[in-house]
TIRO-2110 file (N, C-alpha, C; in Angstrom, 1 decimal):
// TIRO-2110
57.9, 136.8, 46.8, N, 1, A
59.0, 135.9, 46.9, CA, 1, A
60.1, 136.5, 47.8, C, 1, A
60.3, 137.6, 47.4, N, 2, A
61.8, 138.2, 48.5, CA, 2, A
60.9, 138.3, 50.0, C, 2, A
59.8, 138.6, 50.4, N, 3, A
59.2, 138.6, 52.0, CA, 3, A
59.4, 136.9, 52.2, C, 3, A
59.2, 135.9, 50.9, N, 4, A
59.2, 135.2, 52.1, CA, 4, A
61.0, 134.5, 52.0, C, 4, A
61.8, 134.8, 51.0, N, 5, A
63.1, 135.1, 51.7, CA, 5, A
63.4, 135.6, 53.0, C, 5, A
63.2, 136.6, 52.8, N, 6, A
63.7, 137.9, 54.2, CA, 6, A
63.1, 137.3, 55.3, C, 6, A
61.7, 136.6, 55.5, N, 7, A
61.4, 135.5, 56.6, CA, 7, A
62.4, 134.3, 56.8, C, 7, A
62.5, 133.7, 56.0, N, 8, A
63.6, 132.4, 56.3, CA, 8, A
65.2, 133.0, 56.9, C, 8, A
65.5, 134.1, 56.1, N, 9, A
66.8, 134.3, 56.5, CA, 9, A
66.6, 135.0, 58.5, C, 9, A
65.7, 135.7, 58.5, N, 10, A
65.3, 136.3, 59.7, CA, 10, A
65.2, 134.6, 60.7, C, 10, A
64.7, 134.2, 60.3, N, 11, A
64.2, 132.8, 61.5, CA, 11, A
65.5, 132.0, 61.2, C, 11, A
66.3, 132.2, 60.7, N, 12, A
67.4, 131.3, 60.5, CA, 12, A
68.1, 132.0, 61.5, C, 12, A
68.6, 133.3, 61.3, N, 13, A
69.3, 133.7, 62.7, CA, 13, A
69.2, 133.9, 63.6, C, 13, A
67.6, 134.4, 63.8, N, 14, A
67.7, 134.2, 65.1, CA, 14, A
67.5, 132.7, 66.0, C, 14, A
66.7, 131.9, 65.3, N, 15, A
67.1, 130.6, 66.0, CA, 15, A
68.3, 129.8, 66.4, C, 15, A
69.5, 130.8, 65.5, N, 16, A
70.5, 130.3, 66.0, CA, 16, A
71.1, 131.0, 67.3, C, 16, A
70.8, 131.9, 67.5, N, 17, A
70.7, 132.6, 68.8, CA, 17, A
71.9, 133.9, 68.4, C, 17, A
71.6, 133.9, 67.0, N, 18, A
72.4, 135.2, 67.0, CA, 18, A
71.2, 137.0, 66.6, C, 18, A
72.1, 137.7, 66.9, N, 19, A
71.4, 139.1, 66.3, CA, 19, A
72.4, 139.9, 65.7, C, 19, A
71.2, 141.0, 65.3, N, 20, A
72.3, 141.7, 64.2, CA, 20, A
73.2, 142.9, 65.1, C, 20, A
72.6, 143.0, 66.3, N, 21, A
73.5, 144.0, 67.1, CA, 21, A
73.7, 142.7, 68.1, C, 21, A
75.0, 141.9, 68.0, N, 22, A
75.3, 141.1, 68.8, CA, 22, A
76.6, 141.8, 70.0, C, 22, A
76.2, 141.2, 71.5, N, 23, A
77.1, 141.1, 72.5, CA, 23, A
78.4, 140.6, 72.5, C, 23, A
78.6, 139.5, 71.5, N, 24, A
79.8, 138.6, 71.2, CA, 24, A
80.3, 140.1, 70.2, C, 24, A
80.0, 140.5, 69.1, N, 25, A
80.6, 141.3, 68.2, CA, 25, A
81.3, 142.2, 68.8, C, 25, A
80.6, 142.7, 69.9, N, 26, A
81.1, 144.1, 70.4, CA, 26, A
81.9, 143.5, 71.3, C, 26, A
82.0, 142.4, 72.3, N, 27, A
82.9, 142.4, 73.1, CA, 27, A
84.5, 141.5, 72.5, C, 27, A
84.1, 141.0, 71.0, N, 28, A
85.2, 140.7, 70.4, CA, 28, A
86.7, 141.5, 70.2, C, 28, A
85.8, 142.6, 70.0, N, 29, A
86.3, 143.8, 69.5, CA, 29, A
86.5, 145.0, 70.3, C, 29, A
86.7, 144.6, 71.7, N, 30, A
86.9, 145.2, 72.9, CA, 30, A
88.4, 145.1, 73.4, C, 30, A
89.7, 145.7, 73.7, N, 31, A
90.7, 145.7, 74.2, CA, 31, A
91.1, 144.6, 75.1, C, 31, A
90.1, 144.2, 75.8, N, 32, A
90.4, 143.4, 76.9, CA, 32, A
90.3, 142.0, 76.5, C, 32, A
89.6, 142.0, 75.6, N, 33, A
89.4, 140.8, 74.6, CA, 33, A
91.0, 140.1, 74.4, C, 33, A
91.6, 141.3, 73.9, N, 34, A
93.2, 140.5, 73.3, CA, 34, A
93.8, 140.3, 74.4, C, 34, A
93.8, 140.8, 75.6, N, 35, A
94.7, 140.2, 76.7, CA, 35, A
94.8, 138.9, 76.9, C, 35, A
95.9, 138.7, 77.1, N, 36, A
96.6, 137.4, 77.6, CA, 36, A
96.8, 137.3, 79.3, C, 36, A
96.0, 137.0, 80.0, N, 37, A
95.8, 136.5, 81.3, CA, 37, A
96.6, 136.0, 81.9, C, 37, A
97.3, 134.8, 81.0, N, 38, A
98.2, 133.8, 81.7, CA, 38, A
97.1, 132.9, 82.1, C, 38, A
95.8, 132.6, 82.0, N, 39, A
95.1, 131.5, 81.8, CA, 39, A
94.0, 131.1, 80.8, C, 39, A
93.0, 130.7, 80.9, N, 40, A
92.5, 130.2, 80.0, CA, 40, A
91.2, 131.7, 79.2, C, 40, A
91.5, 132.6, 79.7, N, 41, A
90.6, 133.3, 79.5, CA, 41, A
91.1, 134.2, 78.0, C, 41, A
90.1, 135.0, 77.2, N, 42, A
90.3, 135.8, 76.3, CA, 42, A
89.4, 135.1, 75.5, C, 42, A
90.3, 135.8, 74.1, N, 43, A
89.7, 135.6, 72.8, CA, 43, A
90.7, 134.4, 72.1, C, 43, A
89.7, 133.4, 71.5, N, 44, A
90.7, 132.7, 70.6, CA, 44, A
89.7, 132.7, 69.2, C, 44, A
90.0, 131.9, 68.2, N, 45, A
89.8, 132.1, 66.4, CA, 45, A
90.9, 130.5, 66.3, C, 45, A
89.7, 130.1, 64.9, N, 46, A
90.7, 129.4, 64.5, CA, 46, A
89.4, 128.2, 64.0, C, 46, A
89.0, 126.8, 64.0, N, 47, A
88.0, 126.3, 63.2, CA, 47, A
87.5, 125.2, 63.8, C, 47, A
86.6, 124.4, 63.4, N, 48, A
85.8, 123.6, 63.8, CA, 48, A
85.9, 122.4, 62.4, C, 48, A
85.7, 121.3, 63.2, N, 49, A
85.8, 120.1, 61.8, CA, 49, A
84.7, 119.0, 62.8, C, 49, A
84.1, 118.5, 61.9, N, 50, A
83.3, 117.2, 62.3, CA, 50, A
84.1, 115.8, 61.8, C, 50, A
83.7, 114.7, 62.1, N, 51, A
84.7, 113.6, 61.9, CA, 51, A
83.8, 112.8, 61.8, C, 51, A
82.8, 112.8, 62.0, N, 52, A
81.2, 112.4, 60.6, CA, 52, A
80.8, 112.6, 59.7, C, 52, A
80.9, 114.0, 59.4, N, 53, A
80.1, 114.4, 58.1, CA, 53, A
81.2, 115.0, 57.5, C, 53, A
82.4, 115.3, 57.8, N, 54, A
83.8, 116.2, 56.7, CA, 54, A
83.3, 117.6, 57.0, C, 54, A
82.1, 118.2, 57.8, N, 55, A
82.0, 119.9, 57.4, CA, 55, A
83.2, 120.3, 58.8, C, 55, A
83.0, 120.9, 58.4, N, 56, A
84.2, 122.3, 58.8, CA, 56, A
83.9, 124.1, 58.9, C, 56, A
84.2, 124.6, 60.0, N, 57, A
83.8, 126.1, 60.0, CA, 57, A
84.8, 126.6, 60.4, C, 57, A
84.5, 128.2, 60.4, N, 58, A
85.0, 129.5, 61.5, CA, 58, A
84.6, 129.0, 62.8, C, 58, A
85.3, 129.5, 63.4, N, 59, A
85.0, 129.0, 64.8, CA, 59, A
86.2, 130.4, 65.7, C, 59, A
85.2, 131.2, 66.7, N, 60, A
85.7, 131.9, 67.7, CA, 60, A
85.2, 131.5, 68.9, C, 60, A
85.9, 132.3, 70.0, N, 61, A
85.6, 131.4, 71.6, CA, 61, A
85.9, 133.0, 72.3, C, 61, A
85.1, 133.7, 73.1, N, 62, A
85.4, 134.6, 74.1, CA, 62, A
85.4, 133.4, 75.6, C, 62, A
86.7, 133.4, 76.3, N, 63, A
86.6, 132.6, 77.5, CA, 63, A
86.7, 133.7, 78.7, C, 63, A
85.6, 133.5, 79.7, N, 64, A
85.9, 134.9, 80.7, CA, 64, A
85.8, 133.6, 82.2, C, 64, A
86.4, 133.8, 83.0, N, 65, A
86.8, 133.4, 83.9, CA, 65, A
85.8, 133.4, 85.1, C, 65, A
84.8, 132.7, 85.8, N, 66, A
83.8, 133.3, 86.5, CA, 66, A
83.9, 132.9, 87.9, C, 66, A
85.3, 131.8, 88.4, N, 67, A
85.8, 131.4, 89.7, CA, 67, A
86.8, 130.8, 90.0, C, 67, A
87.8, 130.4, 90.3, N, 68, A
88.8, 129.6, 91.1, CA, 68, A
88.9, 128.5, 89.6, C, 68, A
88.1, 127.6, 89.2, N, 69, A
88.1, 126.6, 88.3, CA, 69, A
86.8, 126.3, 87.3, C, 69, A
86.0, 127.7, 87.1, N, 70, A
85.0, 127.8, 86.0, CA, 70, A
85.2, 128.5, 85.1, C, 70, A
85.1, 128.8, 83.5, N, 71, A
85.1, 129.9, 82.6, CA, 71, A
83.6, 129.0, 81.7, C, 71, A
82.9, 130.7, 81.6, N, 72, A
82.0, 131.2, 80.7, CA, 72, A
82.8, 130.8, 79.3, C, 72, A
82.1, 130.1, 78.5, N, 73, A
83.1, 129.9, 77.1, CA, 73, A
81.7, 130.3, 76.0, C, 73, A
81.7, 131.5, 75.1, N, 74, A
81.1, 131.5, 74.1, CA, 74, A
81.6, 131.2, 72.8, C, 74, A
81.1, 130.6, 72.5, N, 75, A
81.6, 130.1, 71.1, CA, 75, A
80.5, 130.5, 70.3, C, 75, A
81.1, 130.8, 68.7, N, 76, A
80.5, 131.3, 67.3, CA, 76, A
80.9, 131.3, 66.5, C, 76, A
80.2, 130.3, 65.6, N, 77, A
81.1, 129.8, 64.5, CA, 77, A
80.0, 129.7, 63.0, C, 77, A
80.4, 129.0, 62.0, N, 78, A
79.4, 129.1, 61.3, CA, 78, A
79.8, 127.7, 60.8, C, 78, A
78.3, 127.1, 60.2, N, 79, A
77.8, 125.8, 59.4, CA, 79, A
77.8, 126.2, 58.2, C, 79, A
78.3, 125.3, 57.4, N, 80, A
77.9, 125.6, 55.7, CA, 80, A
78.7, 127.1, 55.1, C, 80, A
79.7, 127.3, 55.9, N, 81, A
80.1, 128.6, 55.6, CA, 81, A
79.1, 129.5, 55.9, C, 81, A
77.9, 130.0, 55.7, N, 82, A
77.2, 130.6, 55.9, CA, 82, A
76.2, 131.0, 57.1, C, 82, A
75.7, 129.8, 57.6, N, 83, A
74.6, 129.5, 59.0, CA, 83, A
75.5, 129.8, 59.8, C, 83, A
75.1, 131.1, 60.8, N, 84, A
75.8, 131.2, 62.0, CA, 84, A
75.3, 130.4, 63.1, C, 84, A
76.0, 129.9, 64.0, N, 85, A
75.3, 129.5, 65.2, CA, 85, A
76.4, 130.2, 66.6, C, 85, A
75.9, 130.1, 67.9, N, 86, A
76.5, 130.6, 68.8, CA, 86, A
75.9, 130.0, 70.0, C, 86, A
76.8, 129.5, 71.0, N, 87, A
75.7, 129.1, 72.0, CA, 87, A
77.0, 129.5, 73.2, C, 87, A
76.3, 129.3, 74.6, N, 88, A
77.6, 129.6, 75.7, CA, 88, A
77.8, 128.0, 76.7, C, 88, A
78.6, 127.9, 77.1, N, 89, A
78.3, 126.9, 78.4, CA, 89, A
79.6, 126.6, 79.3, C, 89, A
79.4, 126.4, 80.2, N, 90, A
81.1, 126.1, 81.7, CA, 90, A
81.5, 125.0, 81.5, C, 90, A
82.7, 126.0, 81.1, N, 91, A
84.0, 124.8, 81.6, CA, 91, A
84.5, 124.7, 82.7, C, 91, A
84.8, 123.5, 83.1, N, 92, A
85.9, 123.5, 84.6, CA, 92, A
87.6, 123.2, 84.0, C, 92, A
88.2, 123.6, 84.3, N, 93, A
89.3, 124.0, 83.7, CA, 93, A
90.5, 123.6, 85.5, C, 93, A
91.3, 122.7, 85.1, N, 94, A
92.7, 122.3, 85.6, CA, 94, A
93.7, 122.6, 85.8, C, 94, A
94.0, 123.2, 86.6, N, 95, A
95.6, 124.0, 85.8, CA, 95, A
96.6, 122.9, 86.2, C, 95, A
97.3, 122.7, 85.0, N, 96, A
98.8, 122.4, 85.1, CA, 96, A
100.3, 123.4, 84.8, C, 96, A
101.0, 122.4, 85.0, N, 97, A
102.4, 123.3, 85.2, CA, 97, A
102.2, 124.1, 83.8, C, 97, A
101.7, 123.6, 82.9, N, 98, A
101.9, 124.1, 81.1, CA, 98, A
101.1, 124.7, 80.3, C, 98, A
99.6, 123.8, 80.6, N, 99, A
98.4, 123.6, 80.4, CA, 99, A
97.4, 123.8, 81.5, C, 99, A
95.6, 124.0, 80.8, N, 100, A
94.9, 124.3, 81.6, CA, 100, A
93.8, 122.4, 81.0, C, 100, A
93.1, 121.3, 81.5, N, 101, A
92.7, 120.4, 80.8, CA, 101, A
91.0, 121.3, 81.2, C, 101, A
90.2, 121.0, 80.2, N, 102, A
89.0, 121.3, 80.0, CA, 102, A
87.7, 120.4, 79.9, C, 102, A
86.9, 120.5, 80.5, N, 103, A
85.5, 119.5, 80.4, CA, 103, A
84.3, 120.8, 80.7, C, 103, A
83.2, 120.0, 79.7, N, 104, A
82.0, 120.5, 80.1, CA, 104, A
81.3, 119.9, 79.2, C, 104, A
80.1, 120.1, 79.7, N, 105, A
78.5, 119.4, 79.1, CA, 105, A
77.5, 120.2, 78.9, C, 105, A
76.5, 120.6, 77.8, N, 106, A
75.3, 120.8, 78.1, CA, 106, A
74.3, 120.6, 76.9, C, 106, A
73.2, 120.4, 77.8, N, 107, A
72.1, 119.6, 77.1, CA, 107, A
71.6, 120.6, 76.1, C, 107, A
71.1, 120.3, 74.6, N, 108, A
71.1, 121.0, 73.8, CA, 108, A
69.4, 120.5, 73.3, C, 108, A
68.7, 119.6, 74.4, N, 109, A
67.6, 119.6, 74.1, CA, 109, A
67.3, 118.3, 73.6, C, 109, A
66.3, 117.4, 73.1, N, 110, A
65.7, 116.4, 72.9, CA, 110, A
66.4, 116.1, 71.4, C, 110, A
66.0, 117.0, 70.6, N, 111, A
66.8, 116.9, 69.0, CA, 111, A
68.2, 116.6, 69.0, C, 111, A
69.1, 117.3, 69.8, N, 112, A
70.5, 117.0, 69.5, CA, 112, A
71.3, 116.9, 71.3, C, 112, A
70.3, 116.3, 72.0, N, 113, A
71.1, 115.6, 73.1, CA, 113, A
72.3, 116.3, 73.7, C, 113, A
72.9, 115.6, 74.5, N, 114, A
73.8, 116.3, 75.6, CA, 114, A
75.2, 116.4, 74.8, C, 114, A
76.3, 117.9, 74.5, N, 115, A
76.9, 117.9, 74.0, CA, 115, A
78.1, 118.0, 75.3, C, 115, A
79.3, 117.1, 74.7, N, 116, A
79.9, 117.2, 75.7, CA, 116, A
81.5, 117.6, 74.8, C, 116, A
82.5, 117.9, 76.0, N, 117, A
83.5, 119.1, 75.6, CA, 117, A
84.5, 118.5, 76.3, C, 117, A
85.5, 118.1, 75.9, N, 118, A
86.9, 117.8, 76.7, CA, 118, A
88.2, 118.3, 75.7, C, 118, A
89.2, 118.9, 76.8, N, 119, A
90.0, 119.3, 75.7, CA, 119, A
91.4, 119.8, 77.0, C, 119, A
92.1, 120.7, 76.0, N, 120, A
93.3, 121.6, 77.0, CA, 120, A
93.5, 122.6, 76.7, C, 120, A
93.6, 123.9, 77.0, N, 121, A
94.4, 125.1, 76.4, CA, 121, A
96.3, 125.2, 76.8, C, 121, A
96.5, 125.8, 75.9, N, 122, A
98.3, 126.4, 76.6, CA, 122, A
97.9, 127.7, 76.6, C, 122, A
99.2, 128.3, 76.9, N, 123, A
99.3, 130.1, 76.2, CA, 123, A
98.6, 130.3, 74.8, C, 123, A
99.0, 129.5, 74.1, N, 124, A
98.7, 129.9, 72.8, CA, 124, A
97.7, 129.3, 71.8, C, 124, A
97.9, 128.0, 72.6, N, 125, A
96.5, 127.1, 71.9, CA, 125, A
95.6, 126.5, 72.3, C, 125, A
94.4, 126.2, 71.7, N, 126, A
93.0, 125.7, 72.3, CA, 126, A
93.0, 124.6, 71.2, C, 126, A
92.9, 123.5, 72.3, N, 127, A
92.5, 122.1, 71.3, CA, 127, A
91.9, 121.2, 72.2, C, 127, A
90.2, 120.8, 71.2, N, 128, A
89.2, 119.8, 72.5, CA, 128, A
88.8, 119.3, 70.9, C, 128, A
87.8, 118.1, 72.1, N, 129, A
87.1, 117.4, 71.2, CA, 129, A
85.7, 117.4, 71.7, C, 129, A
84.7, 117.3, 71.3, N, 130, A
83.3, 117.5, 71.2, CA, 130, A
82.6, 116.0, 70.8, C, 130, A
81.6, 116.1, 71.6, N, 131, A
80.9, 114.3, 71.5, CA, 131, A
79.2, 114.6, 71.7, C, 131, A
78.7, 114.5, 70.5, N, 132, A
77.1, 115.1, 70.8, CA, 132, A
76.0, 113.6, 70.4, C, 132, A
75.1, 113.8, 69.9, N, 133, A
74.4, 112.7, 69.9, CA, 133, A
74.6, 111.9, 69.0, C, 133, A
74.4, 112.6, 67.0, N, 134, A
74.9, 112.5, 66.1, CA, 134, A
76.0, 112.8, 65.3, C, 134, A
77.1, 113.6, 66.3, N, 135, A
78.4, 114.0, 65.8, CA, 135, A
79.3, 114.2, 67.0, C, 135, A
80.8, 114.3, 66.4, N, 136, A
82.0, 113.9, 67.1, CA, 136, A
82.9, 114.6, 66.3, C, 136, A
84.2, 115.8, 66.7, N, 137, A
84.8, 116.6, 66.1, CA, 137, A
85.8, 117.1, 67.1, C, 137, A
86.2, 118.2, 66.7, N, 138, A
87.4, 118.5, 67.4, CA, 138, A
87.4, 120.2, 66.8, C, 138, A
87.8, 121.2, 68.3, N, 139, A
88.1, 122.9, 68.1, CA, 139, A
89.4, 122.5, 67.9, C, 139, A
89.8, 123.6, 67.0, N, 140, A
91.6, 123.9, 67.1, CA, 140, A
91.2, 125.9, 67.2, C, 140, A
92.0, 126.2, 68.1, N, 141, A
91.6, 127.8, 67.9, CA, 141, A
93.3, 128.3, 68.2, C, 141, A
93.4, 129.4, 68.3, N, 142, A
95.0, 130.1, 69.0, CA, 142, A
94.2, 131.3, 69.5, C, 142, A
95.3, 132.3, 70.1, N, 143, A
94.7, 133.6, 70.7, CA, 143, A
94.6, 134.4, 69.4, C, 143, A
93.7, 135.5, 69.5, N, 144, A
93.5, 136.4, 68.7, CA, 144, A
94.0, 137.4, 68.5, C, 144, A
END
């Protein structure tokens, strides 16, 4: 019985695309992580809510800047309190006088369809909404 626990928990994480020596961990917790840029880039924290089903998580974002009007955005968060998930994908990012406005898309495969991302950051806060096949929600995050 506990082998075939320690199997389920093993296939549970890594399908979610996490590991136990993860890249996000260590670069969370890297210096450069807390800098404040003056744009959309860094570390933010803060949660995730669905507006279908009532669940709600942790939710973190490493945003790194990769051109003129692209950021790499990893996000990791967890389901059910417990299920980690983590996935990456580009934003194109706006700048305004205040704000930066945010869009992006990506396909997450035949089971859960094209997830798509619109939103804004300030200095201080990250607020989007999310629109996927079977669910619809909203990040709230701040800097870390």
């Amino acid at each position: 019985m506990k082998i075939a626990s320690f199997i389920l928990v093993v296939a549970v994480v890594t399908s979610s695309g996490c590991s136990l020596v993860s890249g996000f961990h260590r670069d969370w917790h890297s210096t450069c992580c807390c800098a404040n840029r003056g744009d959309v880039g860094g570390c933010w924290q803060g949660c995730w809510d669905s507006q279908c089903s009532g669940h709600t998580g942790n939710l973190k974002a490493i945003i790194s800047r990769q051109d003129a009007c692209h950021y790499e955005a990893r996000f990791r968060g967890t389901f059910f309190k417990v299920i980690p998930f983590q996935y990456r994908m580009t934003l194109t990012a706006v700048p305004h006088e205040d704000h930066y406005d945010l869009h992006g898309e990506k396909d997450l495969g035949r089971l859960l369809g094209v997830y798509r991302f619109r939103g804004y950051a300030t200095p201080k806060n990250f607020v989007a909404h999310y629109t996927s096949k079977d669910d619809q929600g909203r990040f709230l995050m701040s800097r870390k």
